[in-house]
Each structure stands twice: as C-alpha cells, then as structure tokens.
C-alpha positions as CSV (number, residue, x, y, z in Angstrom):
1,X,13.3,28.6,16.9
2,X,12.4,25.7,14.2
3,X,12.3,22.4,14.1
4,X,15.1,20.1,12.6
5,X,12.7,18.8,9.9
6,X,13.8,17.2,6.7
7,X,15.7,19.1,3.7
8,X,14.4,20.3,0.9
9,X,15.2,21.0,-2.9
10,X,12.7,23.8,-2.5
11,X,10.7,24.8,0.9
12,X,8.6,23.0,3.0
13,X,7.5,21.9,6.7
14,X,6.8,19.6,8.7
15,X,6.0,19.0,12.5
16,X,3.7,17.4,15.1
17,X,1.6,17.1,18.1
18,X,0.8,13.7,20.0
19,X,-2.5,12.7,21.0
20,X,-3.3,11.4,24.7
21,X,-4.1,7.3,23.6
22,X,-1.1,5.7,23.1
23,X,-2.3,2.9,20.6
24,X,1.1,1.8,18.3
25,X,0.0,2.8,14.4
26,X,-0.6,-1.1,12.6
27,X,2.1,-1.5,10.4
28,X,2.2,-0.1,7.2
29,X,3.4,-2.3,3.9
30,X,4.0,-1.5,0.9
31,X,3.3,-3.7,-2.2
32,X,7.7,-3.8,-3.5
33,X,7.7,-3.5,-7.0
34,X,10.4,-2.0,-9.2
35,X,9.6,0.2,-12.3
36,X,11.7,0.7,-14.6
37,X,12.9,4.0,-14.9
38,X,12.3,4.3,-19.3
39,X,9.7,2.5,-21.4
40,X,12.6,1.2,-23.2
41,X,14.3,-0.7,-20.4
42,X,13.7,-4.3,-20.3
43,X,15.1,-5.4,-16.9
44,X,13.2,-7.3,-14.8
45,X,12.7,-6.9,-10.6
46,X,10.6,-8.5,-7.7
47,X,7.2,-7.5,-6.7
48,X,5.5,-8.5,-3.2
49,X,1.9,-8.5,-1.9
50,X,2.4,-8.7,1.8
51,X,5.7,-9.4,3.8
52,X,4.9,-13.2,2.6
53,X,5.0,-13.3,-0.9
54,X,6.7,-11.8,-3.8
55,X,6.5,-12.2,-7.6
56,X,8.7,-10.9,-10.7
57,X,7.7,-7.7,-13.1
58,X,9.6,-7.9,-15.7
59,X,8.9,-5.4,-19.0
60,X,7.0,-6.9,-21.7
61,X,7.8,-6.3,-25.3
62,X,6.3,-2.7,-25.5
63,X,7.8,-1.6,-22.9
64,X,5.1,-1.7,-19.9
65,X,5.0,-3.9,-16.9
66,X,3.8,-7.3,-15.8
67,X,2.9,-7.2,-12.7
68,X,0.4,-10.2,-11.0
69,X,-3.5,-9.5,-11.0
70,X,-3.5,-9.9,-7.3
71,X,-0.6,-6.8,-7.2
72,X,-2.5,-4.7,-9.2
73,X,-5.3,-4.9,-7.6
74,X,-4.2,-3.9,-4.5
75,X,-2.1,-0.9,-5.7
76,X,-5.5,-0.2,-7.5
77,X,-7.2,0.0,-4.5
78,X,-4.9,3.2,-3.9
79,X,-5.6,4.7,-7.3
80,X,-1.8,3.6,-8.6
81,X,-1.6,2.6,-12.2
82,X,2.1,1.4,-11.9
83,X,2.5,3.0,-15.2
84,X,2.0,6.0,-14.4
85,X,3.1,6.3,-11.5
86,X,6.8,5.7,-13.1
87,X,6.4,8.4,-15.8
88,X,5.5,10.6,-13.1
89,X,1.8,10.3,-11.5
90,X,3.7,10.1,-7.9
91,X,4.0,14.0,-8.3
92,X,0.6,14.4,-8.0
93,X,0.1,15.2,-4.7
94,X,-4.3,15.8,-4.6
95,X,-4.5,16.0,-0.9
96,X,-7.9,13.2,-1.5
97,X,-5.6,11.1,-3.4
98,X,-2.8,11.1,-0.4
99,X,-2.7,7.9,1.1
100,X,-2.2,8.9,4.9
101,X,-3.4,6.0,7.1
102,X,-0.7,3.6,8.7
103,X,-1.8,0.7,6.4
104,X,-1.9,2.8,3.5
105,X,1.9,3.3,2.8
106,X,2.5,2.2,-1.0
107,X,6.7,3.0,-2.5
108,X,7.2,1.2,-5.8
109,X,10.8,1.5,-6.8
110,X,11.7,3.5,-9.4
111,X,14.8,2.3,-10.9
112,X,17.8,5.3,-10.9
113,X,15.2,7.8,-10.0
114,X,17.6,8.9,-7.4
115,X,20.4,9.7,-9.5
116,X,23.2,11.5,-8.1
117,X,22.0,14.9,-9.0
118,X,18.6,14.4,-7.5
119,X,20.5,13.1,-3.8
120,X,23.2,15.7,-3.9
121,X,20.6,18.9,-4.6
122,X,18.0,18.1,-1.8
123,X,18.3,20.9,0.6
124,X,17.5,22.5,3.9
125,X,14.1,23.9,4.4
126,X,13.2,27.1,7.0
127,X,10.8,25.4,9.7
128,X,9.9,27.8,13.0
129,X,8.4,26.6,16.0
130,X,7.7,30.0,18.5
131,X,8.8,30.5,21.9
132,X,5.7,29.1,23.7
133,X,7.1,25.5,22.9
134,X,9.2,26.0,25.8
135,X,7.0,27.7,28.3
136,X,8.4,27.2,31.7
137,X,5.5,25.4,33.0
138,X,5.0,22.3,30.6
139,X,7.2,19.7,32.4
140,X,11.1,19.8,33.6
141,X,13.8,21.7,31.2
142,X,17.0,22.1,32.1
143,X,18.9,25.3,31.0
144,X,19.7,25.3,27.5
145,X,23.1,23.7,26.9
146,X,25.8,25.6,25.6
147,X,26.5,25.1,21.1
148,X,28.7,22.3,20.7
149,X,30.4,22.5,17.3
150,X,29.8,19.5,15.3
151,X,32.9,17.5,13.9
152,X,33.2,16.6,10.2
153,X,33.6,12.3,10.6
154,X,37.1,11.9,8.4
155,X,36.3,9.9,5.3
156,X,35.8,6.8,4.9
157,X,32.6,7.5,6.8
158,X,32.3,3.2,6.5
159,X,35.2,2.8,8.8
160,X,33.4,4.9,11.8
161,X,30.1,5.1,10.7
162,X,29.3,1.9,9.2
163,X,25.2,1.9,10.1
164,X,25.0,6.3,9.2
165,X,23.4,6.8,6.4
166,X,21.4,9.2,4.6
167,X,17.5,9.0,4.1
168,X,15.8,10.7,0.8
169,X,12.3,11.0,-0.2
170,X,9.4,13.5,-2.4
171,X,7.2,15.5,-0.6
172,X,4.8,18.0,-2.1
173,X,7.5,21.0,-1.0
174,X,10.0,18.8,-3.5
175,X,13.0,15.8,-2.6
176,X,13.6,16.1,0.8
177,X,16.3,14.4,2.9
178,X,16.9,13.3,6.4
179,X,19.6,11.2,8.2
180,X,19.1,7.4,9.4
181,X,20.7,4.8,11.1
182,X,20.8,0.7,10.5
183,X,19.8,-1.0,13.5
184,X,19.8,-4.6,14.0
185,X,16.0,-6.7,13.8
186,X,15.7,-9.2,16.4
187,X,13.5,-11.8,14.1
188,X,16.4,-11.7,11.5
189,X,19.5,-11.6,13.5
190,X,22.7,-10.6,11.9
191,X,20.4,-10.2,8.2
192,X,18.6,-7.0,9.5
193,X,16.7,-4.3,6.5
194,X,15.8,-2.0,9.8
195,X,16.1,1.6,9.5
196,X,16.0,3.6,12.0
197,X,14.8,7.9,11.6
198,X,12.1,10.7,12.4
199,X,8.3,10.2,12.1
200,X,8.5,13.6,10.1
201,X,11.1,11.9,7.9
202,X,8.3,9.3,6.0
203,X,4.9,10.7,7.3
204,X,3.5,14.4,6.9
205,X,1.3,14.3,9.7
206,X,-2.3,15.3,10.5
207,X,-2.9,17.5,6.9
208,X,-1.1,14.8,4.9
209,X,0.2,11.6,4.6
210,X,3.2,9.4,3.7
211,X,6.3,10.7,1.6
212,X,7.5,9.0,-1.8
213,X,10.2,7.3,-3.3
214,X,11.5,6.6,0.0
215,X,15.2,5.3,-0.1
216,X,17.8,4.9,1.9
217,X,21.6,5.1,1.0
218,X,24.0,4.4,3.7
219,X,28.0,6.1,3.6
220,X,26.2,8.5,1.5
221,X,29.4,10.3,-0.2
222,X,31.6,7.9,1.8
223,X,34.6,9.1,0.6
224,X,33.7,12.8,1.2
225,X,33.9,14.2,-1.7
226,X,33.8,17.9,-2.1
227,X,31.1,19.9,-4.3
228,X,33.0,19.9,-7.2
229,X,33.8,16.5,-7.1
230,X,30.2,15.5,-6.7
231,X,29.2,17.3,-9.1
232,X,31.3,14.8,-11.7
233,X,30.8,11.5,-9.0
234,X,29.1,8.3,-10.5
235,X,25.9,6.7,-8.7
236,X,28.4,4.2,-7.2
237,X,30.9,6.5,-5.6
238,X,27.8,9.0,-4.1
239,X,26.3,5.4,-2.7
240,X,28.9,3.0,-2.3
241,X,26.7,0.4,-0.6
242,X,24.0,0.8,-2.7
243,X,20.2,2.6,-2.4
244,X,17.8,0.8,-0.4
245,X,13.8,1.4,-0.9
246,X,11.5,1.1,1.7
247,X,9.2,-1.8,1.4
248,X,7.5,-1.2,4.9
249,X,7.3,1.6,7.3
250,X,5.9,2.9,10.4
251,X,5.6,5.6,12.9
252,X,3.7,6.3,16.1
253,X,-0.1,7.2,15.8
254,X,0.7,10.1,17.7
255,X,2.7,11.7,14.8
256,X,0.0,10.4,12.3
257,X,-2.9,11.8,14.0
258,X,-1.6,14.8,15.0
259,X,1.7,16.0,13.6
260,X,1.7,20.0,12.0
261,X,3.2,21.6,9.8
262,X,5.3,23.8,12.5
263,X,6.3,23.3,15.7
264,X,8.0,21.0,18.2
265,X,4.5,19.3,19.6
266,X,4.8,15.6,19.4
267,X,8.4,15.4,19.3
268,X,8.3,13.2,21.9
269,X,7.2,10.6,19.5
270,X,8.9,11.6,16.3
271,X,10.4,8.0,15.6
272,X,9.9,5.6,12.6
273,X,11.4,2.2,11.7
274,X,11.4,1.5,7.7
275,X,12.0,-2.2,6.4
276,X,14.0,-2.0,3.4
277,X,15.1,-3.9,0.1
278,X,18.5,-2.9,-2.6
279,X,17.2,-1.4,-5.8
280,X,20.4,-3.5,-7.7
281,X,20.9,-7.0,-6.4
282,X,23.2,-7.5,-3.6
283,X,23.9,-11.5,-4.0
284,X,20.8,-12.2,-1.6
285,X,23.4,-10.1,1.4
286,X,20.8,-8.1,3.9
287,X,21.6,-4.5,4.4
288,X,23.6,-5.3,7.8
289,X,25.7,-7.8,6.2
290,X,26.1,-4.9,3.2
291,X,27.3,-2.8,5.4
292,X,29.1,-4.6,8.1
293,X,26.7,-3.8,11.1
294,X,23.8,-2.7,12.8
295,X,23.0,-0.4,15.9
296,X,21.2,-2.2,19.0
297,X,18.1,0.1,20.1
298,X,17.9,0.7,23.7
299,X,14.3,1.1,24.7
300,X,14.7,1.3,28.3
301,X,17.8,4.4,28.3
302,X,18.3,5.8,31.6
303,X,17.0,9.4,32.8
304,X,18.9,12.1,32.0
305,X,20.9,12.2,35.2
306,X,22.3,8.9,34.6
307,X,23.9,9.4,31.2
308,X,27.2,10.5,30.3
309,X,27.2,11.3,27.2
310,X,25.3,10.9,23.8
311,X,26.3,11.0,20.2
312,X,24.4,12.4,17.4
313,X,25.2,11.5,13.8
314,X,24.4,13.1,11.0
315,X,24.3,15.0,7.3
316,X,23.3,18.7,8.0
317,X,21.7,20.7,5.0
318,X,21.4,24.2,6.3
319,X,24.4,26.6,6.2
320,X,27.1,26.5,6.8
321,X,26.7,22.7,5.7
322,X,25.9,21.8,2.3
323,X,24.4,18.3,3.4
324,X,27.5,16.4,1.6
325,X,29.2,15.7,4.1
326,X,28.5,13.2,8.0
327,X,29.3,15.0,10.6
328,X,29.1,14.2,14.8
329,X,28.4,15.9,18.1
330,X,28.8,14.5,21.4
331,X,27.6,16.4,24.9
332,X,26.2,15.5,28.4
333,X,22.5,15.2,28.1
334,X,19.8,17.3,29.2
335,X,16.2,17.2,30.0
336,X,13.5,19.1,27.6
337,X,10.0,19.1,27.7
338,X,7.6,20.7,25.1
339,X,4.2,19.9,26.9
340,X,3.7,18.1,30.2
341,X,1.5,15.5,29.5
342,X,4.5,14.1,26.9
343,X,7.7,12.5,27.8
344,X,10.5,14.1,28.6
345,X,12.7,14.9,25.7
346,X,17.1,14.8,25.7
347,X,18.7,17.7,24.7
348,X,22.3,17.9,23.7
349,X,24.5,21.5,22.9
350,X,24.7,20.4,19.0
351,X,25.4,23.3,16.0
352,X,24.0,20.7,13.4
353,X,20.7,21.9,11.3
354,X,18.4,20.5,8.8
355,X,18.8,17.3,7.2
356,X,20.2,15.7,10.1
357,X,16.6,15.2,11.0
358,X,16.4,11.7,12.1
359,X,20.2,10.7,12.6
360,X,21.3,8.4,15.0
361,X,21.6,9.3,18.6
362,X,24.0,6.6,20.0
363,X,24.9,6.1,23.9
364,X,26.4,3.1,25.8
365,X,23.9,0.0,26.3
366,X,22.7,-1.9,29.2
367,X,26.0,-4.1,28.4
368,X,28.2,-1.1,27.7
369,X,28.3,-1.2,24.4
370,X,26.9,1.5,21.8
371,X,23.3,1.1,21.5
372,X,20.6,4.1,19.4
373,X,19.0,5.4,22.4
374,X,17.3,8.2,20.2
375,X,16.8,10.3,16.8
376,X,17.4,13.9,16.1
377,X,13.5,15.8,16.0
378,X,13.9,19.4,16.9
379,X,16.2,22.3,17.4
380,X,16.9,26.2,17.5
381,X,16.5,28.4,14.2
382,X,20.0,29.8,16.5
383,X,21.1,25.6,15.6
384,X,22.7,25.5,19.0
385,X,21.2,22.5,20.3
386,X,19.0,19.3,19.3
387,X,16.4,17.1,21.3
388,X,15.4,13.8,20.6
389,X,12.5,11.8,21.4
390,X,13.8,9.4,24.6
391,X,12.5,5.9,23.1
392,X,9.9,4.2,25.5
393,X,6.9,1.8,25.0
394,X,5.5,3.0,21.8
395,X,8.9,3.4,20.7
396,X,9.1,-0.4,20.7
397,X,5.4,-1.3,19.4
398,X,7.0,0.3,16.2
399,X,9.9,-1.7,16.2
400,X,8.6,-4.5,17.5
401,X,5.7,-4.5,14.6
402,X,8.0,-3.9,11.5
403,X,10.2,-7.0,12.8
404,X,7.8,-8.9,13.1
405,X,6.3,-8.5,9.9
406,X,9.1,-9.5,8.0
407,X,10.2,-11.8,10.1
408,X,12.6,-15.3,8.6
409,X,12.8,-12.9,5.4
C-alpha cells in the first residue's frame, strides 16, 4: 500500500502521525516579496512584513533588490539573503537551515520560476505505507470499496471546475505537485486568496520542514491539452488564471510534530489552508473573483452513514496518468481508521494516484449545496481507493487562523 503523497520530478516521501494534544499550529506568514527571476530584470513587485503591511522591491540599477530594512531583517532572522535565495540558495536544503516551525514559513516569489516546463515535468513519487496501517483492531473500517475509475473532467476544466486547481512546490526529493481547491474566506467574503490541500502538500513533517516556491495555479492546462501540445504551450495557456504564491500557510500541529516519511499515521489531520497572492497583477481582482468562485468548507459533515455520495477532484501523476490532465471520481463513502485514538477517516473506491494528493473532496452542504467536506491523503499502491481526513475542530483552528490573519485584505 502507499500513501497518495505529492509528485515528484524525481523520488521522494512524505507521511505522518498525529500527536494526542490537539493544540491548532499558530499561523505561519511569510514575508511576500517577489524576486526577480534575472539580475537584469528591472521590474518592480510588493513586499509585506506581516498580513498588515506591505512595501515595493523594485531592482536598483545593478540589478539587486531593494527591499525595506525592517524586511530584511526579518528574512535574516531565517538565514535568507534575498539575493541568493533567487540565484538559487532555496536549493540548499541543510536539514539546520530548514525552517520547520509553524511561524517559520518564509516563500519569496520568484518571478517565472515555474515556467511551463518546470509545472508540466513534476511527477509521481513511489510512497508505501505496510499492511499494519489497517490492522483490524485500530477503530471501525468498513470493507474496502470496490475501484471506481476516475473520469477525465472534459475541457474547459473552468466551466466544471472553476475552484480545481493544481498545487506546485520544491522539496529536497525535487518540484513536487499536489491538487487544491479555492475555498471561500469568511473575513473577505466574495474576495477570498484561501486554498484549500494536504498537510503533506506544504510541510515535510517531523524530520523536516516547510516546502518552497509554493504556488498555486488553478485550471492548470484548462484546455486539456495533450503532451505534445504542452510541450509547445505558452505560460498563459498552461495557467490561464494565472500562478498564485503562497504568502501564508498552515497545517495541524499534529502533521508538524509528527508526520513521517511513510505511512498513513496522521492522515486524519493531513489538511492545510494557504493564503495566496498573483505573481502578475490581476487589476487588484482576488483569486475567487479570478476565477469565478470558491468552495464552502463544511466542518461539521455527517458520519459516514449519512452521506450519499462524495466527489474527489483531481490531477493524478502516477501511471496511467501523466498529471496533465483534471480528472473526478464520485462513490458512496466509507469509514476508515488507521489508529483508534484518531478520527475516523472517509474512504471512497477511487483509481486516481499521486498528485491528486490534496484535491478537493466535495459533498452537499448543510443547505444542499456543494460544500469541501475533505482532501485526498492516502491510498493503495493497488490505487483502488482514497481516504481523506473528515474535517473537525482542528480542521477549523486552521482555517479559522489563516482568515483571520488576513482579514479586510
């Protein structure tokens, strides 16, 4: 069995294990600041402190960056000479120099690192979790469903899809991708920059820390393109609506403290909520008025019993899928549970594999209407089914505390 972990250009892991306190993780900012990409560019772009206060860096005539005092000091504080990080430094990956704590999450833009080659060639990695992660006596599973094959969404994604997207990011293992979902913020109404994907998509765990270069580009090949097509495609057609950095993040102590490198412990609390900002200027538009909409999180979905169906969204990396391409299962829930002192997991028949690690899992709301009542964490190495963390309490402290921190901006 493995885990449905994030993709990989080259191989890596990831994974986790909850501890007993259930203490949300403080929210983690990130100081926004947007390097160029060459010495020789001269643009300029925005550069914030705290959720409160922003300035301009723009290049100065030999090509560095002005950024405020105050900023640099800060970054300083987590060994980043801004410089260097955009000629490369943020490949340096000295396990004492990788900023792990909740507060400690620092993404600088870096303009058109994520150029259409670099999106379409991050793969699927080969993550295994053994059989004793479903030992018959931690909690209640249900049988294991029957595969479900996933349906390719017909192109335009946009027009049934609008808030899919798909979520990239370094690691030491190489650019990794997952799937994620815009979902709305309730202290900016209708303006929302909430994302919505798996702890293991932004945060290594207990023997490392938070992933780099964290952006997020929603209808990701909207117009699904084949492999020979992207191989020609401009920046624009691969990310029609743009790529969105993360400027905040945060997941669940639980994954922080104790997430592995294998494994399906701490699954249960495999969530994160990213605040994001456009790399190019969107005419001041937020990333749900980009896009057209944003996903209601339900954090009160009923037991397993009670639910008809679910939906899970995604962009699946491991064969047969090339991770182009948005594809969709749907399947009467049912329960799983990987140790039981955790909560109770949903499991779905689903034939999608890596890189759909953190997509949407949609189900009708309180008012009937589709609401994310969960995110894709784990599933077979046989990729016959998926289970996804049922969203609760600490679920909500995340949310909640990213909302919050941004909140009138």
């Amino acid at each position: 069995m493995r885990s449905i972990r994030p993709s990989f250009t080259t191989r890596g892991r990831g994974g986790g294990r909850r501890r007993t306190s259930a203490v949300p993780a403080a929210i983690a900012l990130v100081s926004a600041l947007v390097l160029t990409a060459t010495a020789c560019d001269s643009g300029g772009a925005e550069a914030g402190d705290d959720a409160n206060a922003s300035a301009s860096a723009a290049a100065d005539g030999t090509g560095g960056i002005k950024i405020p005092d105050h900023l640099k000091d800060k970054l300083r504080e987590h060994g980043i000479d801004v410089d260097k990080w955009r000629d490369g430094a943020w490949k340096d990956w000295d396990k004492d120099d990788w900023l792990r704590e909740a507060q400690d999450f620092v993404n600088p833009i870096i303009e058109d690192l994520w150029d259409p080659d670099r999106m379409r060639e991050a793969e699927e990695p080969d993550q295994e979790v053994t059989e004793n992660d479903l030992s018959g006596d931690q909690g209640v599973t249900d049988p294991e469903p029957r595969p479900v094959e996933a349906a390719a969404l017909a192109p335009k994604y946009h027009d049934s899809a609008a808030t899919a997207g798909k979520l990239l990011f370094d690691s030491p293992e190489g650019s990794m991708v997952c799937s994620a979902t815009v979902v709305e913020d309730p202290a900016n109404p209708g303006k929302s920059n909430l994302v919505w994907t798996a702890g293991h998509c932004v945060h290594a765990g207990k023997d490392g820390g938070w992933y780099r270069n964290i952006a997020f580009v929603p209808s990701y090949n909207d117009a699904g393109m084949s492999n020979t097509a992207l191989e020609t495609a401009t920046r624009e057609q691969i990310a029609p609506y743009g790529v969105w950095w993360g400027d905040g993040a945060q997941t669940s102590d639980q994954w922080i403290a104790q997430g592995g490198a294998t494994g399906g412990d701490g699954a249960s609390y495999d969530f994160a909520v990213i605040h994001v900002t456009p790399e190019e200027g969107t005419g001041g538009k937020s990333l749900e008025e980009t896009v057209g909409a944003a996903l209601p999180v339900d954090f009160n979905a009923p037991a397993v019993p009670k639910v008809k169906g679910i939906e899970a969204i995604g962009y699946p990396a491991g064969a047969p899928y090339d991770g182009q391409k948005l594809y969709r299962c749907e399947d009467e829930p049912g329960r799983l549970s990987l140790d039981k002192a955790d909560p109770t997991m949903y499991r779905i028949g689903c034939t999608m594999t890596g890189g759909s690690s953190g997509g949407g899992w949609i189900a009708a709301g309180p008012d009937g209407e589709p609401a994310l009542v969960s995110n894709t964490s784990i599933g077979p190495v046989s990729a016959g089914w998926l289970a996804g963390p049922r969203l609760g309490e600490v679920a909500k402290d995340v949310y909640d505390s990213v909302s919050e921190k941004f909140a009138g901006q």
